[in-house]
C-alpha positions as CSV (number, residue, x, y, z in Angstrom):
1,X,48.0,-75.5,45.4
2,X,49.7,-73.6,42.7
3,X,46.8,-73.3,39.9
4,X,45.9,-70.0,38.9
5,X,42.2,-69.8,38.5
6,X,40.7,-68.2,35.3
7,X,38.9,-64.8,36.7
8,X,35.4,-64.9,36.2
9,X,35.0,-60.8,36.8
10,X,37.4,-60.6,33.6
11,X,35.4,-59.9,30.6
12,X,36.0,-61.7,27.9
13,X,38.1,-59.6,24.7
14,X,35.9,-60.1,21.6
15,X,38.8,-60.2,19.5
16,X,42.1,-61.6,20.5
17,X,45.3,-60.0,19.9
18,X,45.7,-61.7,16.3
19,X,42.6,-60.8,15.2
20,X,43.2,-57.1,16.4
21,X,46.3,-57.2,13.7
22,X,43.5,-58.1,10.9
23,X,40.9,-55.5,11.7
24,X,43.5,-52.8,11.7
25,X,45.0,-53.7,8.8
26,X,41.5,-53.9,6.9
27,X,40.5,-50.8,8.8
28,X,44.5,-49.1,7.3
29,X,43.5,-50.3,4.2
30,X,40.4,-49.0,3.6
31,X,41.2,-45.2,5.2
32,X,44.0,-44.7,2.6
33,X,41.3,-44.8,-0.3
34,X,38.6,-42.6,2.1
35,X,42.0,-40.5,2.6
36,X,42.2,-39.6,-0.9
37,X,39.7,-38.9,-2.0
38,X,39.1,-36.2,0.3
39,X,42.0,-34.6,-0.1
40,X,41.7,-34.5,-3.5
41,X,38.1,-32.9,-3.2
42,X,40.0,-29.8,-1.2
43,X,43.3,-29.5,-4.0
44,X,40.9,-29.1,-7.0
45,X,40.8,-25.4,-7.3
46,X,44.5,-25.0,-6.5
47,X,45.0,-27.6,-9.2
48,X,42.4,-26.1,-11.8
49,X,44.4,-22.9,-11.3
50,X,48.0,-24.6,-11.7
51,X,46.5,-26.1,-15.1
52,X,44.5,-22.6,-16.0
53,X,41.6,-24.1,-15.8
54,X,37.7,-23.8,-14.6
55,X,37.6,-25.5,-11.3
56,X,33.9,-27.1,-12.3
57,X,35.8,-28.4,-16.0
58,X,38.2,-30.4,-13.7
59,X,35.0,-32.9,-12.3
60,X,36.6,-35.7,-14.3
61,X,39.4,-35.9,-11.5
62,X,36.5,-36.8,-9.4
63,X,34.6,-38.7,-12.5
64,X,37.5,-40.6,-13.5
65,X,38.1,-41.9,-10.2
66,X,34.5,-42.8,-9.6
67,X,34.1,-44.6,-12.7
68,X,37.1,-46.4,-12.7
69,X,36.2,-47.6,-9.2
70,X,33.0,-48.6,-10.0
71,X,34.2,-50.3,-13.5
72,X,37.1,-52.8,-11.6
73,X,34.4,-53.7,-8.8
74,X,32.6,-55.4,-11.6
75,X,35.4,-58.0,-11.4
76,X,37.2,-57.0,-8.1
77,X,34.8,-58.8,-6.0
78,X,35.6,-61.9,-8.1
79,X,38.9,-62.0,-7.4
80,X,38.7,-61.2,-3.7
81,X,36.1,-64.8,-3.1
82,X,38.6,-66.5,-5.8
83,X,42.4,-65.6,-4.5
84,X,41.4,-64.7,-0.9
85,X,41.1,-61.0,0.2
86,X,44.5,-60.4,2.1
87,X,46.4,-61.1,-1.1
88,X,44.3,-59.7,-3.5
89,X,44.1,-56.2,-1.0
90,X,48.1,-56.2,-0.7
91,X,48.1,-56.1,-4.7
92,X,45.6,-53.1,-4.7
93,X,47.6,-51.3,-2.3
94,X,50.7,-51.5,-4.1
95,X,48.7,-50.3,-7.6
96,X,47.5,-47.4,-5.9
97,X,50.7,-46.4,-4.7
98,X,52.1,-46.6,-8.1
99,X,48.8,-44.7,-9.6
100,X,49.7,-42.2,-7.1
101,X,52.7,-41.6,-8.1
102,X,51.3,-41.0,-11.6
103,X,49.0,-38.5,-10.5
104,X,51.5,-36.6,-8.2
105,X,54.3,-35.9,-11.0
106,X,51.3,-35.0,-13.9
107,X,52.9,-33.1,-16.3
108,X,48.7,-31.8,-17.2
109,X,45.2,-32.6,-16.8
110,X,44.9,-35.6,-19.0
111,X,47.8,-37.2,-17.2
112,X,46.0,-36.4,-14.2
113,X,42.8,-37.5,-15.0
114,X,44.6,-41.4,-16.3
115,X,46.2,-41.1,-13.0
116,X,43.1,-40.6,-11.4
117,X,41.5,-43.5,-13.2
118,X,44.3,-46.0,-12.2
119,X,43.9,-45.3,-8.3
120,X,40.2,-45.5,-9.1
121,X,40.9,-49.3,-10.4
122,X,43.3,-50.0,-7.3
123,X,40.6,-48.3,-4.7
124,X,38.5,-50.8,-6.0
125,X,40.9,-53.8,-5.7
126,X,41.3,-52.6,-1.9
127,X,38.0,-52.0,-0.8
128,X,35.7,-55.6,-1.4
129,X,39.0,-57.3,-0.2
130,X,38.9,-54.8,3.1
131,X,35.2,-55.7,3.9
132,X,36.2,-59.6,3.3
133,X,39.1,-59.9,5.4
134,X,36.6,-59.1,7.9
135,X,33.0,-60.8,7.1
136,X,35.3,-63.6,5.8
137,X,36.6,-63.8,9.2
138,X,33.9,-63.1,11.6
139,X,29.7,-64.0,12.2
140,X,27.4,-62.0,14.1
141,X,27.9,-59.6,16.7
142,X,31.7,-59.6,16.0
143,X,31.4,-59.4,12.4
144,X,28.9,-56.8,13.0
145,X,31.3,-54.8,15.1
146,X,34.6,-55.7,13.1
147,X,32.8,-53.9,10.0
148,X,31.6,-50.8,12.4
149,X,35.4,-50.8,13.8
150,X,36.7,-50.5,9.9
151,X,34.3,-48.1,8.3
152,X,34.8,-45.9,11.7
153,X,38.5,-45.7,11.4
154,X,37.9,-45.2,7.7
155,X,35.8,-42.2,8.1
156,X,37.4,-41.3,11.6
157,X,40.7,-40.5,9.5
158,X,38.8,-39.9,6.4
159,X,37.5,-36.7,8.2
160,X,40.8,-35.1,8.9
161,X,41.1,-35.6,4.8
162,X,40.1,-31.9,4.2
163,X,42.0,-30.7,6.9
164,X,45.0,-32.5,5.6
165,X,44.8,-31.8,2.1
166,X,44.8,-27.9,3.1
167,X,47.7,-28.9,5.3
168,X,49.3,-30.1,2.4
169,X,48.1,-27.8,-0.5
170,X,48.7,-24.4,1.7
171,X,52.9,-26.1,2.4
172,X,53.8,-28.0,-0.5
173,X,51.1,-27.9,-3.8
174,X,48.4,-29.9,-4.9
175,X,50.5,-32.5,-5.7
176,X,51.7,-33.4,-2.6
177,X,48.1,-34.8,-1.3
178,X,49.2,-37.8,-3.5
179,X,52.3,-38.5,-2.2
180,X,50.7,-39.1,1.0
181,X,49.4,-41.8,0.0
182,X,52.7,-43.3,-0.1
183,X,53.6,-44.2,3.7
184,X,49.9,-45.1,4.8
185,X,49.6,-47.9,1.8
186,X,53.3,-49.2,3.2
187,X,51.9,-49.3,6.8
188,X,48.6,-51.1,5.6
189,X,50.3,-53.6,3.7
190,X,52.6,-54.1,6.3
191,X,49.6,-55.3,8.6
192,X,48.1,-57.3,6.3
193,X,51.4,-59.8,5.9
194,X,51.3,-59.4,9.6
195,X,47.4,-60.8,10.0
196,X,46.9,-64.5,9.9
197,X,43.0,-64.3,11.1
198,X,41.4,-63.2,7.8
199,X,41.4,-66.5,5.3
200,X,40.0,-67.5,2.5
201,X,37.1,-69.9,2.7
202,X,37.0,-73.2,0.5
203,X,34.0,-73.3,-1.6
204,X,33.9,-69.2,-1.9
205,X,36.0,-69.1,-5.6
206,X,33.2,-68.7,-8.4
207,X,33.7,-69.0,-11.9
208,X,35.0,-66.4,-14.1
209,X,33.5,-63.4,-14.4
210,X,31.6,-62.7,-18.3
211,X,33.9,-60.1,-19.2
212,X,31.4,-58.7,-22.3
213,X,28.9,-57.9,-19.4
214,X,31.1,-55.8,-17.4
215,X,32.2,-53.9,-20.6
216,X,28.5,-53.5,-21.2
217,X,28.0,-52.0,-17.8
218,X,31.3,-49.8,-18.0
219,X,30.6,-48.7,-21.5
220,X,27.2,-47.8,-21.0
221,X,27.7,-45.3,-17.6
222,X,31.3,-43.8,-19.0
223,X,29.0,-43.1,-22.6
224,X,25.9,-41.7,-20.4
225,X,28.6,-39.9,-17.7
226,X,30.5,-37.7,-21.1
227,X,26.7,-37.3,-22.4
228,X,25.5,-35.6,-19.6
229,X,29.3,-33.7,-19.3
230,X,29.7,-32.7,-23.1
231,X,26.3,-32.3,-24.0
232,X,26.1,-28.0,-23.6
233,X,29.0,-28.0,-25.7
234,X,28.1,-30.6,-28.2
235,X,24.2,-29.6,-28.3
236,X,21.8,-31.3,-26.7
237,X,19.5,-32.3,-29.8
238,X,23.0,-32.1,-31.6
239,X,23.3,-35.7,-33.7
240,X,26.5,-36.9,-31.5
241,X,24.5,-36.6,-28.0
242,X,21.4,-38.0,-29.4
243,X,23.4,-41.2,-30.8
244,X,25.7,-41.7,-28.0
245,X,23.3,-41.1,-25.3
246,X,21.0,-44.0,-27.5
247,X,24.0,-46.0,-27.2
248,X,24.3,-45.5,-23.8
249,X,21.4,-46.8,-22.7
250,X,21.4,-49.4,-24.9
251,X,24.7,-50.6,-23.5
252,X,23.1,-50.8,-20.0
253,X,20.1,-52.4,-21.5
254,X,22.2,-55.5,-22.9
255,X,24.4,-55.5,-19.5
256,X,20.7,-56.3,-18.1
257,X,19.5,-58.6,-20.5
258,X,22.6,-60.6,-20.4
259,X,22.9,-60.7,-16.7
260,X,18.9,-62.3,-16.5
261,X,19.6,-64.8,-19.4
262,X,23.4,-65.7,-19.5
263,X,25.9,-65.8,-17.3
264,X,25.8,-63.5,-14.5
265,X,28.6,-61.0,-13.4
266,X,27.2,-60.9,-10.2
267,X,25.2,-63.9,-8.1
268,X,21.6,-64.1,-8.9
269,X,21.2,-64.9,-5.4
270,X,22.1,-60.8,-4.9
271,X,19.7,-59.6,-7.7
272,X,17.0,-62.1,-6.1
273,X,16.9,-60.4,-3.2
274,X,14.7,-57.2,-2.6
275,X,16.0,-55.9,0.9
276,X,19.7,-55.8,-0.9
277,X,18.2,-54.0,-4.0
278,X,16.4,-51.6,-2.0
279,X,19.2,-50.9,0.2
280,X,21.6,-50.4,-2.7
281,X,18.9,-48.0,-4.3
282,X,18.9,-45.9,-1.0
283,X,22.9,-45.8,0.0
284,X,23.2,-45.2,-4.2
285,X,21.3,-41.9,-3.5
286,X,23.0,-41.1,-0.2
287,X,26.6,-41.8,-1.8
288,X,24.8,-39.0,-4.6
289,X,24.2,-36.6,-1.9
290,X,27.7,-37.1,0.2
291,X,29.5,-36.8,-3.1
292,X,27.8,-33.5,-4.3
293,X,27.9,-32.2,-0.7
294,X,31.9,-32.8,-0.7
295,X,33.1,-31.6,-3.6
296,X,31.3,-29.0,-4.6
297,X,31.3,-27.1,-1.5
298,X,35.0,-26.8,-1.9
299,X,34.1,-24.7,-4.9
300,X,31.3,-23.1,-2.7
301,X,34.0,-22.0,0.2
302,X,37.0,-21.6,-1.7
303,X,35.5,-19.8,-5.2
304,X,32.6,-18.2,-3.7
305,X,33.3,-17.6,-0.6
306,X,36.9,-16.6,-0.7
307,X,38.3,-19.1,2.0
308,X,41.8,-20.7,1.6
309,X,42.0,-24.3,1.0
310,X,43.3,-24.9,4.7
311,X,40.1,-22.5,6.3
312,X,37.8,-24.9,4.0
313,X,39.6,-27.6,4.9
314,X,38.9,-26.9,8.6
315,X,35.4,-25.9,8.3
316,X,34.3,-29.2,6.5
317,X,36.3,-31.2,9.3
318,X,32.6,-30.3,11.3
319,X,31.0,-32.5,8.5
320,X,33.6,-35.3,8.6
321,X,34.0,-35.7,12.2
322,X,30.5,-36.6,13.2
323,X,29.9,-38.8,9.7
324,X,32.8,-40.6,10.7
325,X,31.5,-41.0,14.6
326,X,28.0,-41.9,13.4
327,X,29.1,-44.7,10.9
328,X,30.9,-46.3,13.8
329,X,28.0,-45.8,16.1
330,X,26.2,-47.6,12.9
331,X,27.9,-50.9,14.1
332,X,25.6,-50.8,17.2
333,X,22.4,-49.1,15.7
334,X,22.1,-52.2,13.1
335,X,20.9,-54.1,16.3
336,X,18.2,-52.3,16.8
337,X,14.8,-53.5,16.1
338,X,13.6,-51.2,13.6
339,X,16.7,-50.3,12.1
340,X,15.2,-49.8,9.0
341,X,12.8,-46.7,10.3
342,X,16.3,-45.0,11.9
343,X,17.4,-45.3,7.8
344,X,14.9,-43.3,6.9
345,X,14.9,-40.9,9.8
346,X,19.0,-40.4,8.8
347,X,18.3,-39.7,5.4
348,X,15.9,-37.5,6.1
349,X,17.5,-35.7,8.5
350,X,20.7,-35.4,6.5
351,X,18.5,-34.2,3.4
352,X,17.4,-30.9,5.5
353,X,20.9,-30.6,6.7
354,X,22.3,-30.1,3.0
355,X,19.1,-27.7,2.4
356,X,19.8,-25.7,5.2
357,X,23.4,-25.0,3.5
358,X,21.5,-23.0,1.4
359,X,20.4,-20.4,3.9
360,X,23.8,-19.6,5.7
361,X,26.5,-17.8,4.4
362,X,29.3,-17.1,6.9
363,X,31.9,-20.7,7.8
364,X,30.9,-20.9,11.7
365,X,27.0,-20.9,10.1
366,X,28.6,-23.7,7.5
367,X,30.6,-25.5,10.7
368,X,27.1,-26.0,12.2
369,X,25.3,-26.8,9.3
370,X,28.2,-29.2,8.2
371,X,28.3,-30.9,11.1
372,X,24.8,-32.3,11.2
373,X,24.6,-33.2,7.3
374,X,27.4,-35.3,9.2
375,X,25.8,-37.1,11.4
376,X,22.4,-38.1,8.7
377,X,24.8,-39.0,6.1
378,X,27.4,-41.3,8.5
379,X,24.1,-43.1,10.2
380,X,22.6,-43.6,6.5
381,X,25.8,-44.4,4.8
382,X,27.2,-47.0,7.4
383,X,23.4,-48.8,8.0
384,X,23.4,-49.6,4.4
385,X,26.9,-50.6,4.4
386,X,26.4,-52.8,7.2
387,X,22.9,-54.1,6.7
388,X,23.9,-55.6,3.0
389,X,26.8,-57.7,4.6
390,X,24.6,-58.6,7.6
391,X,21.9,-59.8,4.8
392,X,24.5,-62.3,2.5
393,X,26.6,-65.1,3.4
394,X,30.3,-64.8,4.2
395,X,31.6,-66.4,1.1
396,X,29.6,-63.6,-1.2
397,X,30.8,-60.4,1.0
398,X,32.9,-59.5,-1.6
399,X,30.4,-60.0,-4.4
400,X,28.2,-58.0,-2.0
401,X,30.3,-55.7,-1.5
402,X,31.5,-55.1,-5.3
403,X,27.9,-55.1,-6.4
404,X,27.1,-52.4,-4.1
405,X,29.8,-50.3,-4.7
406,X,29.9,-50.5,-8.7
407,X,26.4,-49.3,-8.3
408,X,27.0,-46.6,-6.0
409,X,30.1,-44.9,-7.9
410,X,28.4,-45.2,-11.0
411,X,25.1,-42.8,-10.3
412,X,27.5,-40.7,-8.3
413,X,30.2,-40.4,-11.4
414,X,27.0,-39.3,-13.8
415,X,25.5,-36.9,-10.8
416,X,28.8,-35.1,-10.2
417,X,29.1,-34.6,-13.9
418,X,25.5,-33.6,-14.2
419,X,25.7,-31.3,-11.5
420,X,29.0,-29.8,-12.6
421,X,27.0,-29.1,-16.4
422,X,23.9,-27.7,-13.9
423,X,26.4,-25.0,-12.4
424,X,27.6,-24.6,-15.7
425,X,24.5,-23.8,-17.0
426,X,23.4,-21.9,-14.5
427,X,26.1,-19.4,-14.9
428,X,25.6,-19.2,-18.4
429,X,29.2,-20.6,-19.3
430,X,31.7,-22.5,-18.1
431,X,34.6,-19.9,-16.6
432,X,33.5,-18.7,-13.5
433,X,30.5,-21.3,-12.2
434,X,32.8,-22.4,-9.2
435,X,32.1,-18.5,-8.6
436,X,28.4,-18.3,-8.7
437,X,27.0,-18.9,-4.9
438,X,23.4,-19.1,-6.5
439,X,24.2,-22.0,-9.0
440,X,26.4,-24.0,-6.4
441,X,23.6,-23.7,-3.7
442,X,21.2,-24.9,-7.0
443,X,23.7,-27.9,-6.5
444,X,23.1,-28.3,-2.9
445,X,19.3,-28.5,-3.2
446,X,19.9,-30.9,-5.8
447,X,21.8,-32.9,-3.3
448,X,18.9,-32.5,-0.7
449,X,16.9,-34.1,-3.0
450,X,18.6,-36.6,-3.5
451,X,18.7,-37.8,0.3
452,X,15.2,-37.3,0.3
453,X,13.9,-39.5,-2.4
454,X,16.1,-42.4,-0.9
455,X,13.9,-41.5,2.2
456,X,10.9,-42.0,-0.1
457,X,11.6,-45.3,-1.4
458,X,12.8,-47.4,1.8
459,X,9.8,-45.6,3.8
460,X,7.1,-47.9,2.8
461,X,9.5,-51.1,3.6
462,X,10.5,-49.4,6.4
463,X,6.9,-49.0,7.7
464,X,5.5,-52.3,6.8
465,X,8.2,-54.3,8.2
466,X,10.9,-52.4,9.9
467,X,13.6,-55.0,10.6
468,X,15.8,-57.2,11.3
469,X,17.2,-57.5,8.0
470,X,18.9,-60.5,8.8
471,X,18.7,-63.6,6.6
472,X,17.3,-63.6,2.7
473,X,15.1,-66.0,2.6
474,X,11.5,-64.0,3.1
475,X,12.6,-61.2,0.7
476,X,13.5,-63.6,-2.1
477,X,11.9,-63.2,-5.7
């Protein structure tokens, strides 16, 4: 008898060797954007004093990105469920490479800040079409894990960002953080021509997206976002802020009224649903609080605390090291049966983390400090992540995904620039506020805040019914 018999003792892989090929890829994909942008975050006062200008007056390099981003997810996700999310990710790779390039050879800060804008776009195209070669892919436990695996590798290498951009800022300029993009969007693209798990599903291709509600939406955050930037210069009671913050708002109020009555940039089976409102509320406010807490302590260790970029570099590697080890650890926690409780708990925790920041002055006390804002912020960030593509069906991940996103870079584009003005303020003008401890830690608090009231609102959820989150139907409207 010459049969080999299978090996009941041998586990089972849960992915096989194909499979492996798409996660990585996703996973590849989805780092080079998290790898960006926070290396960017550590090259901005080196850059601001290449240019001759106030490190806080360079926030639209951060702004531009974010609302860029969060303008081409208003369509992005339509394109991933219509053309399939490995093609439509291999196109957003190679426009961020070429937006990159852009950015690295700026000849000054406006080219910058277009260059900025165009990666924004192509971070955009990248991400939704990331998450769906995934949740496209995969149900249950395996999805579940496959989108853990992803986000972990994202923030896993995504924490070294600092540390490399002060690699890379310390031996070769600012502008070399951009031309690292370069070989990891080769690599990820690579992968993806590689992967034949990830496919698109029939029936997932919606109809075109209403263009004049995503310019509504756009309009209305990029008007409110140079409101809230300009308005110390321009006045705040001055005619121009009063009419274009009107407009601002009224923009957003048509994008609303138009999505209810019309046709609908986004499923109404997404705005139907309260547990994926409320969780985009809540990782809305945590994005807030991780954005404010990574860019403007560059400023606080660099500016006010004399550090060079690769020291700051190294001592924010304590925050990025346990956020990315948490969000991966998030991919298990979802299981749990009140997972919406440990939300809370996260934010909460991370929100004293960031206020504690406040209290400590030398960069071991920061290391410490840094390093459990990490872990709140990577157990809140990745739950919410996960818990909105656990709630929808596989052919709307995208959607999900671009709904949730748009949202989130959005309130973080208008907090950044509100907090820059804040520092501003503070300071009493604008040269020197990346200087002022006092004003930057008024930033920090700010941030705390933030984490805390997205606490607030998913407590009472949280309390009455505290999970699974699984399947939409009893949370419908």
């Amino acid at each position: 008898m010459s049969d080999v018999q299978p090996n009941p003792a041998r586990p089972e892989r849960l992915f096989s060797h194909g499979e492996r090929v798409g996660l990585i890829a996703a996973a590849l994909a989805t780092l080079v954007i998290q790898l960006d942008y926070l290396t960017v975050g550590v090259a901005l006062p080196t850059t601001a004093h290449h240019f001759h200008r106030s490190s806080t007056d360079l926030q639209w390099v951060v702004s531009a990105f974010t609302l860029a981003f969060g303008a081409a997810l208003t369509v992005s996700g339509w394109l991933t469920d219509t053309y399939g999310p490995r093609r439509v990710t291999a196109y957003g790779l190679a426009f961020f490479s070429a937006s990159s390039l852009v950015c690295a050879f700026a000849p000054s800060v406006p080219w910058l800040v277009a260059g900025r804008a165009l990666q924004g776009i192509g971070g955009a195209i990248v991400v939704p079409g990331a998450v769906a070669m995934i949740s496209s892919a995969f149900e249950g436990r395996r999805k579940r894990i496959g989108l853990a695996f992803m986000w972990g590798v994202a923030g896993g290498g995504g924490a070294l960002g600092p540390f490399i951009g002060g690699l890379l800022v310390a031996g070769f300029g600012w502008r070399s953080v951009f031309l690292f993009n370069l070989p990891l969007c080769l690599a990820a693209a690579l992968l993806i021509r590689l992967d034949r798990t990830a496919r698109h599903r029939a029936g997932a291709a919606a109809q075109r997206p209403p263009y004049v509600n995503a310019i509504c939406v756009v309009a209305g955050w990029v008007t409110l976002t140079l409101v809230v930037d300009r308005g110390t210069a321009w006045g705040w009671f001055s005619a121009g802020t009063i009419v274009a913050g009107v407009g601002g708002v009224a923009l957003l109020a048509a994008f609303a009224y138009r999505e209810r009555r019309g046709p609908s940039l986004y499923s109404r089976a997404l705005y139907g649903d309260r547990v994926v409102r409320l969780l985009t509320v809540v990782g809305s406010l945590a994005v807030v609080g991780f954005t404010l807490l990574t860019v403007f302590s560059m400023f606080l260790l660099q500016e006010a605390r004399g550090l060079s970029p690769f020291a700051a570099g190294c001592v924010t590697l304590a925050l990025l090291a346990p956020y990315a080890a948490t969000t991966y650890a998030a991919g298990r926690l979802a299981e749990v049966k009140r997972v919406l409780l440990l939300l809370v708990c996260s934010m909460v925790f991370a929100g004293a983390a960031v206020l504690g920041l406040t209290f400590v002055s030398t960069p071991p006390a920061y290391a410490g400090m840094f390093a459990l804002c990490g872990i709140g912020m990577g157990l809140g960030n990745g739950l919410t992540n996960l818990l909105v593509q656990q709630r929808v069906a596989a052919g709307m991940s995208g959607a999900a995904m671009s709904l949730t996103l748009s949202a989130k870079t959005f309130v973080a584009s208008v907090a950044v620039a509100l907090a820059a003005t804040g520092a501003e303020s503070l300071n009493g003008r604008v040269a020197g506020a990346a200087y002022n401890a006092s004003a930057l830690d008024a930033v920090l608090r700010a941030c705390a805040a933030a984490l805390f009231l997205g606490a607030l609102c998913l407590a009472p959820r949280a309390i009455r019914r505290p999970g699974p989150v699984t399947g939409s139907a009893p949370d419908r409207d």
